[in-house]
ROMIRO-712784 format. One record per residue: x negated, y negated, z negated of N, C-alpha, C, O in turn; residue in one letter. Coordinates in pm, whole numbers, plus 50000, padded with zeros to 5 digits. Atoms other than C-alpha are relative to their C-alpha. Layout:
# ROMIRO-712784
XYZXYZXYZXYZA
...
END
This chain:
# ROMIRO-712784
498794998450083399192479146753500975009450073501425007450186X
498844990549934401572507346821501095001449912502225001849962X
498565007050087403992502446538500154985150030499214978450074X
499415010250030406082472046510499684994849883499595003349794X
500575009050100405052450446271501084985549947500904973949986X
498825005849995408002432846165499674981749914498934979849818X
500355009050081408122395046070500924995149900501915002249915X
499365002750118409852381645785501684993350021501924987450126X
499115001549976413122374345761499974975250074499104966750055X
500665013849926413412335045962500774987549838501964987549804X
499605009850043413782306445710501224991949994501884992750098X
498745008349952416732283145668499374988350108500174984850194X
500565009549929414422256845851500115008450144500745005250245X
500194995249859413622280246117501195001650072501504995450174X
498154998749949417402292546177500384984550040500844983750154X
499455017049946418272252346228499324996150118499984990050201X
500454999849875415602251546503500195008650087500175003850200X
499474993449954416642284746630501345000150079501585002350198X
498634998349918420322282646658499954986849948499604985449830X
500085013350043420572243046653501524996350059502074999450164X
498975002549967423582228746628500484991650118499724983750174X
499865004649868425832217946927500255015950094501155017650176X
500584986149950424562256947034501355006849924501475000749818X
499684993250025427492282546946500145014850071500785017650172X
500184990449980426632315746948500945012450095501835017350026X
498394995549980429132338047199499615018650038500245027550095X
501054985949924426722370147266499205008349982498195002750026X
501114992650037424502395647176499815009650053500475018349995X
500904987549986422592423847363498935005149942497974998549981X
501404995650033419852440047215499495014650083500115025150075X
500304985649961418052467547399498505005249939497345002149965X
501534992550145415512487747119499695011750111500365018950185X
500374993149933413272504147265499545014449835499235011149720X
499774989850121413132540147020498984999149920498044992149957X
501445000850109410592545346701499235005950015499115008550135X
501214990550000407642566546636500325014250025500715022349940X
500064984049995407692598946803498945007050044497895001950083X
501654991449966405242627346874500105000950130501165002250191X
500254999149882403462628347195501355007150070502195014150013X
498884992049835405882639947556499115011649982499815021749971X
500764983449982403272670247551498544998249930497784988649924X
501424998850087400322683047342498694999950079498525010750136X
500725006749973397462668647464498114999749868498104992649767X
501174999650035393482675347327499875007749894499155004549799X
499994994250140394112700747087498295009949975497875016549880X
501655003750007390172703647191499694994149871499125001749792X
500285004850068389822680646953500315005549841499555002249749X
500114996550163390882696046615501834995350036502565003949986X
499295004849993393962679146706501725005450004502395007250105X
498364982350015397672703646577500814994950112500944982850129X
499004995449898399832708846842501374997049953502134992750040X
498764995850080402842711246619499994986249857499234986149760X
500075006750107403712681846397501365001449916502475003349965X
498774996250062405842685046048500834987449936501244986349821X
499385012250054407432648746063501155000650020501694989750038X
498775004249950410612656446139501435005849931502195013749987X
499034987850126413202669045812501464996750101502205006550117X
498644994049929416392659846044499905011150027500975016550000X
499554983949973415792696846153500635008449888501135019749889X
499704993150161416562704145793501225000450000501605011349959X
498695005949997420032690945828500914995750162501544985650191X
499165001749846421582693046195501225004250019501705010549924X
498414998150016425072697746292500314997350112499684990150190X
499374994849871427122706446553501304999450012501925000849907X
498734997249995430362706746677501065011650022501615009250129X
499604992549997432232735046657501595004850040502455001049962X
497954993949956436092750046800499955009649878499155017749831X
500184993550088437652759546545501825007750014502565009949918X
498795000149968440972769646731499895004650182499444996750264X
499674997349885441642789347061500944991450122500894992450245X
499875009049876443622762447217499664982750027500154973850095X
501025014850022441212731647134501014990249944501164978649981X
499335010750107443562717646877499484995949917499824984549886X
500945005850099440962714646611498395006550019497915017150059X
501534997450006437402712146578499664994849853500204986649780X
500415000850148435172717046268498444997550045498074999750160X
501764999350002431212711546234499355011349943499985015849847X
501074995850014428362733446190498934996049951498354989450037X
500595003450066425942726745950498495011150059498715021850116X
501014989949964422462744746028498164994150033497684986350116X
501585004849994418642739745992499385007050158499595017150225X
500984992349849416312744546306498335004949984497374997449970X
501604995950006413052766646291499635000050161500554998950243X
501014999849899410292767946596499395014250028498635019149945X
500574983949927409202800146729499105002550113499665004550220X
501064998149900405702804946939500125019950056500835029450027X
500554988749997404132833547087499115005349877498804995849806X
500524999350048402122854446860498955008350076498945011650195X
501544992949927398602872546907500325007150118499985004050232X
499114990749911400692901647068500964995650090501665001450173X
498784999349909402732886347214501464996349940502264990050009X
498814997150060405632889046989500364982249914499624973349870X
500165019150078407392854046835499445004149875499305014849816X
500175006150166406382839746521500214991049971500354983850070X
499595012450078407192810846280499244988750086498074992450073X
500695012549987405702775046462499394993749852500294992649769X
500635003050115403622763046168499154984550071498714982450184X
500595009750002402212727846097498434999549964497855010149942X
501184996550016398552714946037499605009449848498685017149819X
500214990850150398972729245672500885008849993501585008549891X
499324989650005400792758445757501585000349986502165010849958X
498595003550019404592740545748500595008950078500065013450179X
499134994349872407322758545908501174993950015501864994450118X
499005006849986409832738345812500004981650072498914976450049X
499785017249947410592697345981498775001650104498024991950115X
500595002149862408522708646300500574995350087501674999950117X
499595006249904408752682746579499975008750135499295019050139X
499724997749865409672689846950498884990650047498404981749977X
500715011449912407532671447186500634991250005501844992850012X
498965019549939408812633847253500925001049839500624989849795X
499274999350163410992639346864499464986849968498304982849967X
500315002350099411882614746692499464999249878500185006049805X
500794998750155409592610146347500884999049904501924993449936X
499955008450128410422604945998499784986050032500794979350049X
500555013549969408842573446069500934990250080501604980150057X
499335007549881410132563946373502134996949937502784986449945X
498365003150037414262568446230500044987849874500944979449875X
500245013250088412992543045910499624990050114500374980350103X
500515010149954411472521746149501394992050087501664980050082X
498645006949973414932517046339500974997649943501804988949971X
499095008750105416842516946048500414988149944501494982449924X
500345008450036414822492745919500894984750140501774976250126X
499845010849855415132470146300501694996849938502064985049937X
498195003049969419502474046224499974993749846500954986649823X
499445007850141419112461345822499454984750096500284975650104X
500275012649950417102431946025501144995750082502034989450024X
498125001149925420202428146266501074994049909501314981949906X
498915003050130422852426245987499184986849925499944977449902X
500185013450085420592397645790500104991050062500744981450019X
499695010249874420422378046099501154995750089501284984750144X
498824998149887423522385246306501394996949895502384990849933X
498774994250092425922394745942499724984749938500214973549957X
500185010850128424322374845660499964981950004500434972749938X
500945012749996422282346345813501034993650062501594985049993X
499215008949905424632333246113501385002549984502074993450029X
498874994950022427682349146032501004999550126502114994950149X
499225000349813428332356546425500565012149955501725010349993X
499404985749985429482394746338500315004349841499375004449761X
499505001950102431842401146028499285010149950498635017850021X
500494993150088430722418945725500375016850000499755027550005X
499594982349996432862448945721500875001550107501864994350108X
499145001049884434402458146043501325019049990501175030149938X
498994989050038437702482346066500355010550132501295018350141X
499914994849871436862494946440498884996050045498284988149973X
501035003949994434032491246631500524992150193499924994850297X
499875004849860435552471846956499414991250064499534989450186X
500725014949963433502441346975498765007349960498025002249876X
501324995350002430642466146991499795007950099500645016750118X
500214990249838429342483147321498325007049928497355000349893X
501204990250056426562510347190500275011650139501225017650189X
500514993949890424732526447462498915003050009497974995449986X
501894994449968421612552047556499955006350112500805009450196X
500374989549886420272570047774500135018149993501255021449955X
499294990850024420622603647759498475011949946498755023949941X
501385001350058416492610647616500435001449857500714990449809X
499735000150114417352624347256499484988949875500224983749791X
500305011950090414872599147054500854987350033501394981949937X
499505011349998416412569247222501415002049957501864992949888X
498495000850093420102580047112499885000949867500694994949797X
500074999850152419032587746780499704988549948500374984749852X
500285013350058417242553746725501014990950056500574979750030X
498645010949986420252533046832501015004249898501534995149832X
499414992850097422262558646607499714989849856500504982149801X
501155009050156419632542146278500344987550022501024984149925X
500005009049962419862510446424501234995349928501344987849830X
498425005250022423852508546423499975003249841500554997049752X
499384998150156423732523646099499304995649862499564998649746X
500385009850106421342498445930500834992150014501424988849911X
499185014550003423392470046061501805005849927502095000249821X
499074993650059426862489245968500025010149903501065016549916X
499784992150057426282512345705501605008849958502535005850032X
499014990649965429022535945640500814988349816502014989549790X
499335010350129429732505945248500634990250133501534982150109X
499035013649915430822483845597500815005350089501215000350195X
498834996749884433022501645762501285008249910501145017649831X
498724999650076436672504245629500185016550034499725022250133X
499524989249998438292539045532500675006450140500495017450191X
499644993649848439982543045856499304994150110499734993150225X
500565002549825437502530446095499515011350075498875020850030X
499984985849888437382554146393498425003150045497574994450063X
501614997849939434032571046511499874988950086500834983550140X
500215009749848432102545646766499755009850098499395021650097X
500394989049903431912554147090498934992850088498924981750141X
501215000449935428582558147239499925002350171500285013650203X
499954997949849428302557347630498485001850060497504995350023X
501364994849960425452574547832500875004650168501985006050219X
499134999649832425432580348203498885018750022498085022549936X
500864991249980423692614148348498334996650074498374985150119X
501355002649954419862611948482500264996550072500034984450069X
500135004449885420752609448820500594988550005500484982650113X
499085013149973423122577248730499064989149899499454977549887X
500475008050114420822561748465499044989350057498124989750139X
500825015449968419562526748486499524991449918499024980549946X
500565005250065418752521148169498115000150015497594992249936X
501194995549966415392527948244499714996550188500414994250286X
500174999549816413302526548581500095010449989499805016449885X
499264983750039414772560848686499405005250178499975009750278X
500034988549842412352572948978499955012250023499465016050129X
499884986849962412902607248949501794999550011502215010750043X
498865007349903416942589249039499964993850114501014991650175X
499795010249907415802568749298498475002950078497444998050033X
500464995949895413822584149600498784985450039497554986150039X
500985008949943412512547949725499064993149875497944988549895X
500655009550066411592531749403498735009149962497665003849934X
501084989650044409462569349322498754994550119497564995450090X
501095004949894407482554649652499274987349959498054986449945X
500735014150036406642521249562499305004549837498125002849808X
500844996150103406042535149213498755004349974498015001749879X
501224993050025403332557849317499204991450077498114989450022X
500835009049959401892533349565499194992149944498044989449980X
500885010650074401182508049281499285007849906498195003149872X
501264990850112399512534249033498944999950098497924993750067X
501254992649896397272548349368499334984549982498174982749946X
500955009549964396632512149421499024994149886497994988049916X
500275000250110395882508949037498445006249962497405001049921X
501364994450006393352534349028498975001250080497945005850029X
500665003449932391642528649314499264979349992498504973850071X
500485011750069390912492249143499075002449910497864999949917X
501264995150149389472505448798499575011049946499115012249833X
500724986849994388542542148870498604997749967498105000349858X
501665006350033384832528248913499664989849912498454987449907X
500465013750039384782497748714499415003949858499615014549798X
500614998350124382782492348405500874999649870500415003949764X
498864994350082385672493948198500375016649957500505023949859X
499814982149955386272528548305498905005249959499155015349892X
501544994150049382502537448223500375002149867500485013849830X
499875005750142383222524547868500765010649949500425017149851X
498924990450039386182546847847499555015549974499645021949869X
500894991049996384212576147978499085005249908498915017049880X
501684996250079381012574947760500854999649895500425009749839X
499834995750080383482572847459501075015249995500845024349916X
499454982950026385962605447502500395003750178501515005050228X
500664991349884384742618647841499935016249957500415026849997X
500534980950055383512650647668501235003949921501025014749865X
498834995650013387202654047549500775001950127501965004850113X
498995000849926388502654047873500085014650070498925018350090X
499554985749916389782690548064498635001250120497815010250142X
501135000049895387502679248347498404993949988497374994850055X
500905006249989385492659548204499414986850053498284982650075X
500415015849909386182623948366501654995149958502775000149948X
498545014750070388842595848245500294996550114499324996750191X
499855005549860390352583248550501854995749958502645000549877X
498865006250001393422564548579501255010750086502455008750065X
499464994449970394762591148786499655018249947499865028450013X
500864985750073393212622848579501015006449973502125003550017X
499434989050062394562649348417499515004149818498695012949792X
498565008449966396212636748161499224988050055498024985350058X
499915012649947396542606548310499674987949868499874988949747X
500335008750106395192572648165500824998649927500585001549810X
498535004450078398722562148047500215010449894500415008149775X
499854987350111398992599547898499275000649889499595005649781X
501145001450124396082593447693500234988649865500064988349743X
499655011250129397252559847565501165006449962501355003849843X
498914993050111400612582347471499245004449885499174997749783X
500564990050108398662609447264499544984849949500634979749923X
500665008850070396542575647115500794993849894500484991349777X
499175010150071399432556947016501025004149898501564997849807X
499024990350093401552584346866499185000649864499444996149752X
500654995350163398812598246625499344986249931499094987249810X
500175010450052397722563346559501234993449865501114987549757X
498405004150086401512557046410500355007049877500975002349782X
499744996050099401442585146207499055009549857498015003049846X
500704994650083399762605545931498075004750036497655004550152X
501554991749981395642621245904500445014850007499405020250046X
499864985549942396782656545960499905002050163499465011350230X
499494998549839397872645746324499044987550052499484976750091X
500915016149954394752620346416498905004250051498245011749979X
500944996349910392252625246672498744993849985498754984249909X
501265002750066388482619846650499874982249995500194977650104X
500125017650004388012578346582499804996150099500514986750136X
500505009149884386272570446889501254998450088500914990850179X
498924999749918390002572947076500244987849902499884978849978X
499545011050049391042543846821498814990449985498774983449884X
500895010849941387952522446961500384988650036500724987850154X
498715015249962389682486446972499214999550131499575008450208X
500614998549836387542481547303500635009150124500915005950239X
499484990349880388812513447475501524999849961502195003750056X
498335004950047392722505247286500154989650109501004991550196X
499755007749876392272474947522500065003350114501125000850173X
500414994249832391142488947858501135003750048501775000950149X
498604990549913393992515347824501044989250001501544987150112X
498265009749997397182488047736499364989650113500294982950160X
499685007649924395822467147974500155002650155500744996350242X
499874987749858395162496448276501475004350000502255006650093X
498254991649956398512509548201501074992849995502154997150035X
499105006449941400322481648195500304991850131501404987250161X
500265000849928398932471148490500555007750102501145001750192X
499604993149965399762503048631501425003750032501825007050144X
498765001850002403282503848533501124996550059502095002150109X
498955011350012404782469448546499364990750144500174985650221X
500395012449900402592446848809500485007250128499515006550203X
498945003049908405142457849095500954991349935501214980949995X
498935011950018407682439048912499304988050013499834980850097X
500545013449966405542409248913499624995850142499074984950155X
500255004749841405192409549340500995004150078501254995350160X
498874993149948407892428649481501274996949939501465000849824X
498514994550001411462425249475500285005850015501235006549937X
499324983249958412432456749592499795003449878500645007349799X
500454993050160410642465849290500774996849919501505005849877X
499215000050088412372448549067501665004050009502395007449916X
498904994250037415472456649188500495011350031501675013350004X
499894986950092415242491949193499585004049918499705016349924X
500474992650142413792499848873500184987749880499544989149776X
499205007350126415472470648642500904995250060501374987749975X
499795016049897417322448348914502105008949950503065002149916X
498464996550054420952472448821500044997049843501104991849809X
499195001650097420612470648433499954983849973500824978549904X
499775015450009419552430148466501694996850072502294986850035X
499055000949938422582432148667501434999449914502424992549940X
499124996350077424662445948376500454990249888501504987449831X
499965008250141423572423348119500564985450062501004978349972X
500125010349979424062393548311501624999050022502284989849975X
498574999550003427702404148410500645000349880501804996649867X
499145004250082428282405948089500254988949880501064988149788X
500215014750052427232372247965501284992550095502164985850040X
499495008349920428992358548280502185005050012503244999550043X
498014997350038432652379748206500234996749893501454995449887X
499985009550105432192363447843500824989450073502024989850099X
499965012449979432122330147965501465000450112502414993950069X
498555001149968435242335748231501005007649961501955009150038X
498764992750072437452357547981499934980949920500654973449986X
500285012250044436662321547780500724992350018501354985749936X
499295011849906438102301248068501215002350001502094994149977X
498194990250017441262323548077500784997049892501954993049894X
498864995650090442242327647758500114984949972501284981749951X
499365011150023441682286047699501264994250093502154987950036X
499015002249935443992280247997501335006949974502274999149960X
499174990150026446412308747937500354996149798501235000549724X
499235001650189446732296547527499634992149943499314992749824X
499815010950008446472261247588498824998349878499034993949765X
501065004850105442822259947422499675009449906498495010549872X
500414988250114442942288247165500044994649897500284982549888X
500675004050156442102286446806499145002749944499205008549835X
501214996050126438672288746701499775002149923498965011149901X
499774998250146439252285446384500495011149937500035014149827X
498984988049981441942317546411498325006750001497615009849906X
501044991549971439052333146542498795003549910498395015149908X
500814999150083436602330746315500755002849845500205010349765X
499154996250136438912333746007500725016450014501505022549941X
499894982350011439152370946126500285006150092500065018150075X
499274999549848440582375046471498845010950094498955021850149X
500884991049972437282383546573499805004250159498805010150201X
499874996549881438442386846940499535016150041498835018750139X
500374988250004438172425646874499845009750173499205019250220X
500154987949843439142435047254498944992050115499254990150233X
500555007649952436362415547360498335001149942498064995949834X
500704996550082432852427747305498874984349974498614975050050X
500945010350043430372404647102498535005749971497644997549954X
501364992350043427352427147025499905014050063500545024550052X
500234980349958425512454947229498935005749990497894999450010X
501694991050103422752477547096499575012650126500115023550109X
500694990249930420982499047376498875007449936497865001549900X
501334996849986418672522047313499245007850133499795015750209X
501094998249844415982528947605498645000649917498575003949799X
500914994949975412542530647635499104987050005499644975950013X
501095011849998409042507247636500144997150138500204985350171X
499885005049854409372510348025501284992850050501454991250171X
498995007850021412652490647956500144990749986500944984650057X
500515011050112411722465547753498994994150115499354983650167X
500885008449924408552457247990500244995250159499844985350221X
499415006349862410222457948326501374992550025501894990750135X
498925010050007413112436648232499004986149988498784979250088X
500935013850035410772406548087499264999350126499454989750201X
501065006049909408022410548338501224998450159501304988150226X
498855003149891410932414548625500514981949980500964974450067X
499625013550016411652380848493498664986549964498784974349950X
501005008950012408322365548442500064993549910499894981449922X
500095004050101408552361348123498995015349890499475018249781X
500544992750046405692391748019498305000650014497405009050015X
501705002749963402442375848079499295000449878499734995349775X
500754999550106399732383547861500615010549870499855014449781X
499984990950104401612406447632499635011850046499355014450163X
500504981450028400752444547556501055009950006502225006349990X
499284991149983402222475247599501014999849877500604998349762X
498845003750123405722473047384499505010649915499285021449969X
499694990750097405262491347035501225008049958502335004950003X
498764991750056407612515646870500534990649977499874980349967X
498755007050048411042498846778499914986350065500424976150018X
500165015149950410052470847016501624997250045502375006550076X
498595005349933413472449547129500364989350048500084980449967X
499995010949943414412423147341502154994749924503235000649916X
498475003550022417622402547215500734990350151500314979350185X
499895013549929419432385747497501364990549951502374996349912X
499085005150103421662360247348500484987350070499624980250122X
499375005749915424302337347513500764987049944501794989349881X
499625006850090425142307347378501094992250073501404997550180X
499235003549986427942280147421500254985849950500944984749849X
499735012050007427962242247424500904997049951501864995450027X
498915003150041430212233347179500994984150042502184981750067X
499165012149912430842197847301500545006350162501765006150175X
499284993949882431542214047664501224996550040502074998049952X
498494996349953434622210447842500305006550103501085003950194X
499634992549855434592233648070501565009349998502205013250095X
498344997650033438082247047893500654990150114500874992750232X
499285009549936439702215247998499754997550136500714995450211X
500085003849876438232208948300500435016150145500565015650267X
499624987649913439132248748435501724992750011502274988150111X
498595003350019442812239348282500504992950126501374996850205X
499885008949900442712212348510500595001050150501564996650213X
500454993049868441572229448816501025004850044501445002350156X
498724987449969444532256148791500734997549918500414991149817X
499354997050159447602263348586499945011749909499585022149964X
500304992050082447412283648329500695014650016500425025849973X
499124984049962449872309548453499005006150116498745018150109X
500924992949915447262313048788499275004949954498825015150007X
501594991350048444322321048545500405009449942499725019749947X
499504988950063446412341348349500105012950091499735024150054X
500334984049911446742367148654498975004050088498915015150142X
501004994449991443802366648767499125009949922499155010349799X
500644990350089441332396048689499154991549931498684980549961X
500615007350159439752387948357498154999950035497374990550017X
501334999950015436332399248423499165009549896498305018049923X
500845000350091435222404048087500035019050000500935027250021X
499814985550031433892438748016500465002749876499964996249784X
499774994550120435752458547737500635014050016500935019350123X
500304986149969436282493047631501385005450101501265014950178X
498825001449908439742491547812499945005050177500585011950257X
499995001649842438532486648142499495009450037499825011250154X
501064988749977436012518448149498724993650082498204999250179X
501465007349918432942494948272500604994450135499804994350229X
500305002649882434502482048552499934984750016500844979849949X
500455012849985433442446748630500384994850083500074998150198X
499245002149882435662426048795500074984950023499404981349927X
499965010050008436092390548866498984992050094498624994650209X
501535005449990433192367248893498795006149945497735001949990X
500864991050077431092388748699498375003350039497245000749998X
501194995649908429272407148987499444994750079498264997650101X
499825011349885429562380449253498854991249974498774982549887X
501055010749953426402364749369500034985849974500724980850063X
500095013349966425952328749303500554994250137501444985750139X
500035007749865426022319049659501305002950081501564998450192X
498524996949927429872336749710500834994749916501994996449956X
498795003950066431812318549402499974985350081499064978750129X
499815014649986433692287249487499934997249884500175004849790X
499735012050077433352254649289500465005149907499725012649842X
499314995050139436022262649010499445010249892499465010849769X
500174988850092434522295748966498775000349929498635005949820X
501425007450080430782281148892500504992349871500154994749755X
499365005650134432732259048668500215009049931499675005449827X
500084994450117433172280748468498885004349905498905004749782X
501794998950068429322289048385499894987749936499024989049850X
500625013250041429022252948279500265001449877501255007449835X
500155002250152427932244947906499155015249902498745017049787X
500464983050050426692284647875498395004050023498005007350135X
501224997849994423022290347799499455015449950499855021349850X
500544984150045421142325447776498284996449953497334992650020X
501704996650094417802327047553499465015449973500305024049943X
500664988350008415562356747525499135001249872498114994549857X
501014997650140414012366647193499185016350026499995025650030X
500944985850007411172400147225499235002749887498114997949873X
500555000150143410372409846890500024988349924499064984549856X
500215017650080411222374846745499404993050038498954984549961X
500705011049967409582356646961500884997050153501355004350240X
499195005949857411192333447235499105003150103497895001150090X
500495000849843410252340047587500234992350086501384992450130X
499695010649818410252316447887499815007650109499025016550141X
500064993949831411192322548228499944992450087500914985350115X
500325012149897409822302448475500984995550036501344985549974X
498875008049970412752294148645500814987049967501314977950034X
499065002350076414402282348386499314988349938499894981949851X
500695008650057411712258448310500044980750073499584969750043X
499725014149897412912231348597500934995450001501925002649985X
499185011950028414802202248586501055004350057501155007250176X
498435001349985418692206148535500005016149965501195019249977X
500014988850010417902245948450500045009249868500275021149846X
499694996650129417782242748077500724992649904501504984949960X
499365006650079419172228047773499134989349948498174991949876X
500925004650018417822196247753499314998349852499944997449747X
500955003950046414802190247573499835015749917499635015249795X
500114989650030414582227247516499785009850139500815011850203X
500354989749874412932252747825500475010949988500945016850084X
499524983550048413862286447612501565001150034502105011550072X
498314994249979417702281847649500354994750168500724983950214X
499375002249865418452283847997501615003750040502345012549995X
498414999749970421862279048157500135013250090499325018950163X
499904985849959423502309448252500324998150176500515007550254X
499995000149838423842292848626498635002150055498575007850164X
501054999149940419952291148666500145016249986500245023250087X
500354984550042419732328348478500765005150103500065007950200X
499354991649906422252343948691499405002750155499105013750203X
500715002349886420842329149037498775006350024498365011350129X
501414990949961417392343248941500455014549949499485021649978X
499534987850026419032376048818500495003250141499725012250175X
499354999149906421052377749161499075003850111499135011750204X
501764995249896417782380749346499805010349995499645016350102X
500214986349923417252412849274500535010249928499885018649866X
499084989250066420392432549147500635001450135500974993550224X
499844995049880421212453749381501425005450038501935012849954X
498684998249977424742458049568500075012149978501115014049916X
499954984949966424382493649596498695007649927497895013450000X
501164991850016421752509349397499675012850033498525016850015X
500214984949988422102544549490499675000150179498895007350241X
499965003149871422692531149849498034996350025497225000950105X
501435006449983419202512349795499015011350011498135012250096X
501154994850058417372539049633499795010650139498645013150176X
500504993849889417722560949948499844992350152500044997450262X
500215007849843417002533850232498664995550025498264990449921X
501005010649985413732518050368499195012449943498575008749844X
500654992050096411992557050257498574993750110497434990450077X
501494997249918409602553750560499304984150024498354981750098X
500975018249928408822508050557498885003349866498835012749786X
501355010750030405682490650409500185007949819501095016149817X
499824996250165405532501149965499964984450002501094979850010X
500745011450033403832465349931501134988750090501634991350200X
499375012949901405772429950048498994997750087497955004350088X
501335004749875403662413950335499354987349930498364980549957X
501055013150069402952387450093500424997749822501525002149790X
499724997150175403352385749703501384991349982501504980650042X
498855004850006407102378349577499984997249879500205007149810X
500094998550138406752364249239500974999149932502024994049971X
498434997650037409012372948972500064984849901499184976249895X
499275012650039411312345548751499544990050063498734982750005X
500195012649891411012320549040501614996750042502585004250036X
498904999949952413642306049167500244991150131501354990950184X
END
């Protein structure tokens, strides 16, 4: 399966076992990993196989920003279609043309599809029935987008499918006449952490290549590999499949999985969609990939261990903006709040888009990715933060302090105000808050949904670590503690230290343990 395969919207039965009461909802991340796009690079055009695919009519319709004023007082847009231009026989350009001679809606390499922008559309109308309709955690029509943190990487498909996403769940019928553009936040390559980012990070590019070498030196020879061989061998440049070849195994399951997703113009000879050799590769390349996060810490926390870091701070500046504002306004009004209030400077929902190597080294970093397959298009993990409504951890902070001390303390919570900076308890290790400030985690559980399906994390599976008589909702004191393990004080600091020790631990470090 390389599309998403979406399941049905969840029942009223199911929603009551889902979000069960007692449970109030205070949280939402989602990080989508992007839709169907055409191969990173053209790959076996040996085979019959076009070079040039015509899935992509956004080129039909692109737009730009334009100065429309010498001292940048106003700006206007640019409207403008995009053609493709090769070499020709001579030498000289010519039109890029599709397998039936298209010239128009030719993809880029790595491009977004047709396909792929429905397919995340689709993912954000699912969002809105669940998040808008079903639970009624995020209002219908919003008049700003502040209680929304939208974020990518800086990889054109993944901004575009968060783009679809936001704008299934918000269509432009839910957003009031004066609501202001959203604002999208992206960091540059060298700062990006949405992703494992080893062409950012010097040490984790070491351990990276260590575990492929050690990868293919496992199932280079094995009868797996034969299997692979004897069916598209005689497609290969050299003539041999190898986990470290040219392309590379992983490269192969790209080209496989792309033209698998989309049309018979762009589809390679059958024996590549061999369910036998479909296995070998998702289970060689995820192997390849991801099984450092499952032994290494270092691993995980340079190549997920900062954005687990992110998400978890911002479950945990939730929960002490929470403590604040009940001390500071003698309890609040829920009721206020939900009757429209909305707590706008306070975000409640965040939509990433990233990448499959996102998606799989967050879960398996957490030991919660055993036995699944390489993530499909529009794959997404929800992480979702819930809130003991019996609880008193209000009253019992109140207690602790007066309400004027919590009031000047830093808040914590991230919002667009602060410019990301994370302050408080937020970042702070388990093992450096006092007493009071743990109190405040109490009654606050984090659950993981990956394509609609709950995940467990070991950890989280031991006594006093979840919600009882439930393993999936773990308290955000166990989650944090095993998050804290391997988010890293300094990632940039990290990524250049330790170039010349060991790749490998001296003994296996397994991940979601605690």
């Amino acid at each position: 399966m390389t599309s998403l395969v979406p399941r049905e919207p969840y029942t009223a039965d199911e929603l009551r076992s889902l979000y069960p009461e007692g449970l109030e909802l205070q949280l939402v991340q989602v990080l989508l990993r992007h839709g169907e796009r055409t191969p990173v690079s053209a790959r076996f055009q040996n085979t019959g196989l076009h070079g040039h695919w015509p899935y992509c009519n956004a080129a039909r319709t692109l737009t730009s920003a334009v100065l429309s004023t010498s001292d940048f007082s106003k700006w206007g847009s640019l409207k403008y279609q995009r053609s493709l231009e090769t070499f020709g026989p001579d030498d000289g350009p010519v039109l890029t043309a599709g397998p039936k001679q298209e010239s128009d809606a030719i993809c880029l390499p790595g491009e977004l599809t047709d396909l792929g922008r429905k397919t995340t559309l689709e993912l954000g109308h699912r969002l809105r029935r669940l998040y808008v309709d079903q639970l009624g955690f995020m209002p219908k029509v919003i008049s700003n987008t502040d209680m929304i943190y939208l974020r990518s990487t800086p990889i054109p498909r993944a901004l575009e499918s968060m783009q679809q996403a936001f704008s299934g769940m918000y269509p432009s019928s839910a957003l009031t006449a004066d609501c202001p553009p959203p604002t999208i936040y992206q960091r540059t390559p060298a700062n990006e952490t949405l992703y494992p980012n080893d062409s950012g990070c010097r040490r984790f590019a070491h351990l990276n290549r260590a575990f492929a070498e050690r990868t293919a030196a496992r199932w280079n020879g094995s009868p797996e590999m034969r299997y692979v061989n004897k069916k598209i061998g005689k497609w290969m440049p050299d003539g041999l499949v190898a986990v470290d070849s040219r392309p590379r195994l992983s490269g192969i399951m790209d080209s496989v999985n792309a033209t698998f997703a989309h049309g018979a113009p762009t589809k390679l000879p059958a024996e590549f969609y061999d369910p036998k050799l479909r296995e070998i590769l998702d289970k060689v390349a995820v192997e390849e990939w991801f099984a450092g996060y499952t032994e290494s810490r270092e691993y995980r926390m340079l190549g997920i261990g900062a954005l687990a870091g992110d998400i978890v701070s911002r479950m945990v500046g939730n929960a002490e903006q929470a403590a604040v504002d009940a001390s500071a306004q003698g309890g609040g009004d829920d009721d206020d709040v939900r009757a429209g209030k909305e707590r706008e400077t306070g975000i409640k929902f965040a939509l990433s888009g990233c990448h499959d190597t996102t998606l799989a080294a967050l879960l398996t970093g957490l030991g919660a990715f055993k036995g699944e397959k390489w993530p499909p298009f529009t794959s997404h993990i929800a992480v979702e933060l819930f809130k003991k409504t019996e609880s008193k951890v209000e009253s019992e902070a109140e207690g602790s302090e007066d309400a004027a001390t919590l009031a000047k303390k830093p808040k914590g919570f991230w919002n667009k105000k602060s410019a990301g900076k994370l302050e408080g308890i937020a970042r702070r290790p388990m093992q450096e808050l006092t007493e009071d400030e743990k109190q405040r985690l109490e009654g606050y559980f984090v659950r993981l949904r990956y394509n609609d399906k709950v995940m467990q994390v070991p950890g989280c599976k031991l006594p006093g670590n979840h919600l009882e008589g439930d393993e999936s909702f773990c308290t955000l004191t166990a989650f944090k503690t095993l998050v804290d393990k391997f988010t890293p004080p300094n990632w940039k600091k990290a990524c250049g230290s330790n170039l010349d020790s060991p790749k490998f631990p001296p003994e296996i470090e397994p991940a979601g343990e605690l």
